[in-house]
Rosetta silent file (secondary structure, phi, psi, omega in degrees, C-alpha in Angstrom):
SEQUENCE: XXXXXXXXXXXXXXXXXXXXXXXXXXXXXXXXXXXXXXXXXXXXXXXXXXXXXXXXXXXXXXXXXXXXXXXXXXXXXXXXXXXXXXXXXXXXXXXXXXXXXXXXXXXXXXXXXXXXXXXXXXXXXXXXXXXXXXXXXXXXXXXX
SCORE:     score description
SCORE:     0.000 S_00000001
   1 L     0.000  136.409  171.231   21.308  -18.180   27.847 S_00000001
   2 E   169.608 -126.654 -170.095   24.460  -16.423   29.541 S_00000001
   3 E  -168.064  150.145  177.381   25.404  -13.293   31.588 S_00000001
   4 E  -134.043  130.774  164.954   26.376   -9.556   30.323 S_00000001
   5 E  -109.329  144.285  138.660   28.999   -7.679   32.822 S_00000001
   6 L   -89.565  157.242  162.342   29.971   -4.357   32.363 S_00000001
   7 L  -163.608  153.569 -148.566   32.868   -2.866   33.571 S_00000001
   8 L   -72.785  -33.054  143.163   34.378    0.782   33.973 S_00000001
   9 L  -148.672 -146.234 -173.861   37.138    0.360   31.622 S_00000001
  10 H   -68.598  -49.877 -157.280   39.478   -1.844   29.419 S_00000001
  11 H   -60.650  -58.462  163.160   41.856   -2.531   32.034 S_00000001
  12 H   -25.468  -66.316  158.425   39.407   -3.650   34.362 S_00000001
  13 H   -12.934  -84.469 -158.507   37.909   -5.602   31.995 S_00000001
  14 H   -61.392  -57.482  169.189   40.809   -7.284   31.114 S_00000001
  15 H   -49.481  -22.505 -166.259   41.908   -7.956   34.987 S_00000001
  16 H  -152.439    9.509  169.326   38.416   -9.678   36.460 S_00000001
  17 H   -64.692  -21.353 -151.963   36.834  -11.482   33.451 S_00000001
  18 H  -101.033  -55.121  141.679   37.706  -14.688   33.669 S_00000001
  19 H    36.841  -73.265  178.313   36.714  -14.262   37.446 S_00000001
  20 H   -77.697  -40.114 -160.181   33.844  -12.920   37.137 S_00000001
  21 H   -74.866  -39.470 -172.472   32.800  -15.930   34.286 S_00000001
  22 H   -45.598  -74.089 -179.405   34.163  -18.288   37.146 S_00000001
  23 H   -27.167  -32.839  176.932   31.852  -16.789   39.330 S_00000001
  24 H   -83.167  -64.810 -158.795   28.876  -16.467   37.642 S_00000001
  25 H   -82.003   -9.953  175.526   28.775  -19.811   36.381 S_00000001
  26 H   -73.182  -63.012 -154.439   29.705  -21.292   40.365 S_00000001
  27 H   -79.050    4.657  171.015   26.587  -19.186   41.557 S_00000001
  28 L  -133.847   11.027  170.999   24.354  -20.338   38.867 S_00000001
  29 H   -46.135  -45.475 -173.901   25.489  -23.827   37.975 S_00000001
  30 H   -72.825  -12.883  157.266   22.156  -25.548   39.272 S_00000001
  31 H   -76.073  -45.527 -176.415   20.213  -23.679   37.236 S_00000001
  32 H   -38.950  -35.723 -154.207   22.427  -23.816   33.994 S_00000001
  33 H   -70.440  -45.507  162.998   22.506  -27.546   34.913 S_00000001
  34 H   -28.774  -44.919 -173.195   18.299  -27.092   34.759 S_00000001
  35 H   -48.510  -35.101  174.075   18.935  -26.025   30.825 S_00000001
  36 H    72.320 -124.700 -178.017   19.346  -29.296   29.589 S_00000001
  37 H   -68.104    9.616 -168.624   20.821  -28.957   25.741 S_00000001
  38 H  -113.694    1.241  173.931   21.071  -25.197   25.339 S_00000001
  39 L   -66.913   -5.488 -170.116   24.010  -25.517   28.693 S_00000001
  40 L   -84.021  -20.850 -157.097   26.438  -26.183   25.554 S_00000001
  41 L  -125.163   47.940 -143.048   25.712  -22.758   24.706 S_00000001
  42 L  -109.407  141.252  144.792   26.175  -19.927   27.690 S_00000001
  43 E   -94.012  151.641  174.880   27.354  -16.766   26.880 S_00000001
  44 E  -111.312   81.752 -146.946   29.417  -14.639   28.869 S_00000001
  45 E   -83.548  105.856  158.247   29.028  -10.742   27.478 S_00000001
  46 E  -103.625  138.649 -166.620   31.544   -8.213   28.816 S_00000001
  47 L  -118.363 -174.647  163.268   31.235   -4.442   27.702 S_00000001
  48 L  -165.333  179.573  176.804   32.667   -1.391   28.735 S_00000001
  49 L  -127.651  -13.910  178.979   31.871    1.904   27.404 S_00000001
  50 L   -78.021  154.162 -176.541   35.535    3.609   27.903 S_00000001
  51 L   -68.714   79.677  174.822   37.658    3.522   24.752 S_00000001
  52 L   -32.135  151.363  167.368   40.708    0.943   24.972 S_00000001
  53 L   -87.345 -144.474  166.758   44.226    1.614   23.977 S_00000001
  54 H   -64.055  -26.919 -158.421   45.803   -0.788   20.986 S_00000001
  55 H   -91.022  -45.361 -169.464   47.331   -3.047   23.491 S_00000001
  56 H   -82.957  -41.020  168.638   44.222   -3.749   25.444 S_00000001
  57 H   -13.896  -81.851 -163.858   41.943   -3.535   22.042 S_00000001
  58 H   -61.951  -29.978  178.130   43.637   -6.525   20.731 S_00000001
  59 H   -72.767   -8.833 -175.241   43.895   -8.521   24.240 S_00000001
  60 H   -55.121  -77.799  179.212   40.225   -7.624   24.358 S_00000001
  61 H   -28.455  -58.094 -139.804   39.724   -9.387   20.685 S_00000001
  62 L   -78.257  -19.192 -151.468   41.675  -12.296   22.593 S_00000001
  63 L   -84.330  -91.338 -152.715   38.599  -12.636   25.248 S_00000001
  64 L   -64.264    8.989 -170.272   36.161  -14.011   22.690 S_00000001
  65 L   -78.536  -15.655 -169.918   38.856  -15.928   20.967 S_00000001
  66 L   -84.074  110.339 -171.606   38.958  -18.058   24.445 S_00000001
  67 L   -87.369   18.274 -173.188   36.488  -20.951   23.896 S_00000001
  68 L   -90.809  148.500  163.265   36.543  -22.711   27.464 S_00000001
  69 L    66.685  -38.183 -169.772   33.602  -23.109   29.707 S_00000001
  70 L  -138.155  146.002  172.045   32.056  -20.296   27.835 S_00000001
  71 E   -94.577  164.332 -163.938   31.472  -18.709   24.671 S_00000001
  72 E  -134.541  143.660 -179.837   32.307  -14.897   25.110 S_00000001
  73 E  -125.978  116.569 -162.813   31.624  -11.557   23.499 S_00000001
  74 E  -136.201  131.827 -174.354   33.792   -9.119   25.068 S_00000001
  75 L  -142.396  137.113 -164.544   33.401   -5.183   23.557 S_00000001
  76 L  -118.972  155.529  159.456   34.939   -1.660   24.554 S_00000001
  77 L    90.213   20.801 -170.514   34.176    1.715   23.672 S_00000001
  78 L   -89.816  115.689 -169.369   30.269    1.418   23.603 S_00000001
  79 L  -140.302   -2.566 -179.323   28.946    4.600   23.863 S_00000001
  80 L  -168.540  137.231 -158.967   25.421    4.120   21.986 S_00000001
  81 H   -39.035  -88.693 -135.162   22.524    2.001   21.530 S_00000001
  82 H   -61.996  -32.682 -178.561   23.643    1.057   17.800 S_00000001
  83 H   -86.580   15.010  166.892   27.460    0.209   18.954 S_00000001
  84 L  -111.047  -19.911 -171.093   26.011   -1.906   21.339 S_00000001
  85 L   -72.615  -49.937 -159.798   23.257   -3.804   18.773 S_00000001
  86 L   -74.832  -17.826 -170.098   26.322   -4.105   17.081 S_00000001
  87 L  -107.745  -21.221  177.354   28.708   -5.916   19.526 S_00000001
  88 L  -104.902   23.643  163.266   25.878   -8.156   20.582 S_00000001
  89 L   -33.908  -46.865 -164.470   25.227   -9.133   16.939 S_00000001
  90 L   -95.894   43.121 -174.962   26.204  -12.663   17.047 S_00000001
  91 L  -148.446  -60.289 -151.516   23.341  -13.238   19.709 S_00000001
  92 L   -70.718  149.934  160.504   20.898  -11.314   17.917 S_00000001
  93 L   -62.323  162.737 -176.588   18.527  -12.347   14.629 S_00000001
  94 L   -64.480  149.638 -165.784   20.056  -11.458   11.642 S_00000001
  95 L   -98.981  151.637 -166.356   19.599   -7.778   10.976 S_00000001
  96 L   167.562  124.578 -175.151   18.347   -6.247    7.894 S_00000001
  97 L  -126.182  104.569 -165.279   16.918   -3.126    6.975 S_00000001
  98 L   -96.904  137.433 -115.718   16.417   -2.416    3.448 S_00000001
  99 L  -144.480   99.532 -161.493   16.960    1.430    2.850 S_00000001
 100 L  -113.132  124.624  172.035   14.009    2.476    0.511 S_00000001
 101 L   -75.692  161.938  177.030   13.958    5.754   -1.452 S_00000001
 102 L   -25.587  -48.209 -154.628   11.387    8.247   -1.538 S_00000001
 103 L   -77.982  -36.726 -169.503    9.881    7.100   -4.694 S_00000001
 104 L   -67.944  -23.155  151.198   10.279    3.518   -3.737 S_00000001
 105 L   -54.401  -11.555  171.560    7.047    3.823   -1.075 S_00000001
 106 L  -115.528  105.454 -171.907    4.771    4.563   -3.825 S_00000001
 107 H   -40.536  -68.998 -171.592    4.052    1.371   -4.791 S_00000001
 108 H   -21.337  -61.115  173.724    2.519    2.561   -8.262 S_00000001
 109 H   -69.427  -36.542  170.734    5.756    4.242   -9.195 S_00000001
 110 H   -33.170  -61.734 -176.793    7.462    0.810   -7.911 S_00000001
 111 H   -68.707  -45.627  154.699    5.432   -0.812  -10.308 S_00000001
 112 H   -69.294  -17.360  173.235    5.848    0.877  -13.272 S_00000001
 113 H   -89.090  -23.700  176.700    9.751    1.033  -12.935 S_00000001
 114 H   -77.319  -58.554  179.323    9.580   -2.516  -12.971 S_00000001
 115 H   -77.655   19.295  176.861    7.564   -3.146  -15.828 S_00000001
 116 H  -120.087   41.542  161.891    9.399   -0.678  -18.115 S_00000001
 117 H  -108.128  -33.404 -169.882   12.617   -2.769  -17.288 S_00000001
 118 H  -127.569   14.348  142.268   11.140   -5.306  -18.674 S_00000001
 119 L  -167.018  118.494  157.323    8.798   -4.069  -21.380 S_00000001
 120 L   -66.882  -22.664  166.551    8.758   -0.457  -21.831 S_00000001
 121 L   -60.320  -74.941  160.406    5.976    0.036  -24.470 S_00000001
 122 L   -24.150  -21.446  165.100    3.782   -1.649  -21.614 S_00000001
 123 H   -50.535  -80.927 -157.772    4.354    0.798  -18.227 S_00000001
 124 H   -79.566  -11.244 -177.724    1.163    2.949  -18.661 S_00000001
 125 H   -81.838  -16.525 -161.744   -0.956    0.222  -20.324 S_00000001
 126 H   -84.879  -31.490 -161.300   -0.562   -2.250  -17.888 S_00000001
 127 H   -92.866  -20.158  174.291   -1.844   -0.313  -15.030 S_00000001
 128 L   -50.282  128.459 -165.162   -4.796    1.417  -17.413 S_00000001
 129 L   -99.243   11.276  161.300   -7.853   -0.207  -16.608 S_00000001
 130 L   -91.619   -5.818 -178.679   -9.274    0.755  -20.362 S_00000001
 131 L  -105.802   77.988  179.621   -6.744   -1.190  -21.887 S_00000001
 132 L     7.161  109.773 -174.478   -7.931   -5.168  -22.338 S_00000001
 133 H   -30.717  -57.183 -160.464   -5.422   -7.555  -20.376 S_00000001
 134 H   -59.276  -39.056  168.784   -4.974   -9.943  -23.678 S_00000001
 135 H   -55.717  -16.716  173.532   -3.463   -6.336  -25.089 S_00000001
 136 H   -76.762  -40.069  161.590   -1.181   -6.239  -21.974 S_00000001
 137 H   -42.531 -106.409  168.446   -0.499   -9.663  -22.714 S_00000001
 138 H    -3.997  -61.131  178.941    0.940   -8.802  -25.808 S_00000001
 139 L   -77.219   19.746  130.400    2.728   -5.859  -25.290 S_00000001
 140 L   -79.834   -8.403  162.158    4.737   -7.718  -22.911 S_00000001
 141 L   101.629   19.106 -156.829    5.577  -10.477  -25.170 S_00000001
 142 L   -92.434  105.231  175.813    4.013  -13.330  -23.378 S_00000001
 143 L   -74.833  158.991 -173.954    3.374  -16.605  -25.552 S_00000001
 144 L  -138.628    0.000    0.000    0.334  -18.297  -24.776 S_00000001
């Protein structure tokens, strides 16, 4: 639950947030109040897409460091969908992509890299469907 602002640059930013959170949270108290237990948890998101210098970077940093009335995510320099995924991370589910090689989509080859890590005699017999399981058994070493 919360509110995302933009604004046109750092400076700006910097100049009308806490403002703007008043505001926002004046004109929408009776619903937040509606929220019941999740009112503990509004965010207030401010972005910008112009580039900050050093001074305003770090008072920037200082936005979400301010824990009253709201928690805050405040980000500059946004200029594409992924730097924006990225600034609202700690709203988002956790992200995870796993980065799969060519080879690694053919399941077959998957499988066979796997067993000859862990018995190598055993890669083409295991998947040969002429070769008897209890012999599969075996060459992988499996007490019974």
């Amino acid at each position: 639950m919360g509110f995302v602002c933009s604004f046109d640059d750092a400076g700006a930013m910097l100049e009308r947030w806490r403002d703007t959170e008043t505001a926002l949270l004046t004109a929408h108290s009776p619903a937040l109040q509606r929220g019941g237990d999740k009112t503990w948890n509004v965010y207030c998101v401010f972005l910008c897409s112009a580039v900050p210098d050093k001074t305003q970077a770090r008072e920037v940093r200082w936005i979400e460091e301010n824990l009253e009335r709201t928690r805050k995510i405040a980000a500059c320099g946004l200029t594409n969908r992924e730097q924006v995924v990225n600034a609202l991370l700690p709203l988002l589910p956790i992200q995870y992509q796993p980065v799969l090689d060519s080879e690694e989509f053919d399941l077959t080859k998957r499988l066979k890299k796997r067993i000859s890590d862990i018995a190598p005699a055993a890669t083409n017999a295991a998947l040969d469907d002429a070769v008897p399981p209890n012999e599969i058994v075996r060459m992988l070493g499996v007490q019974s």
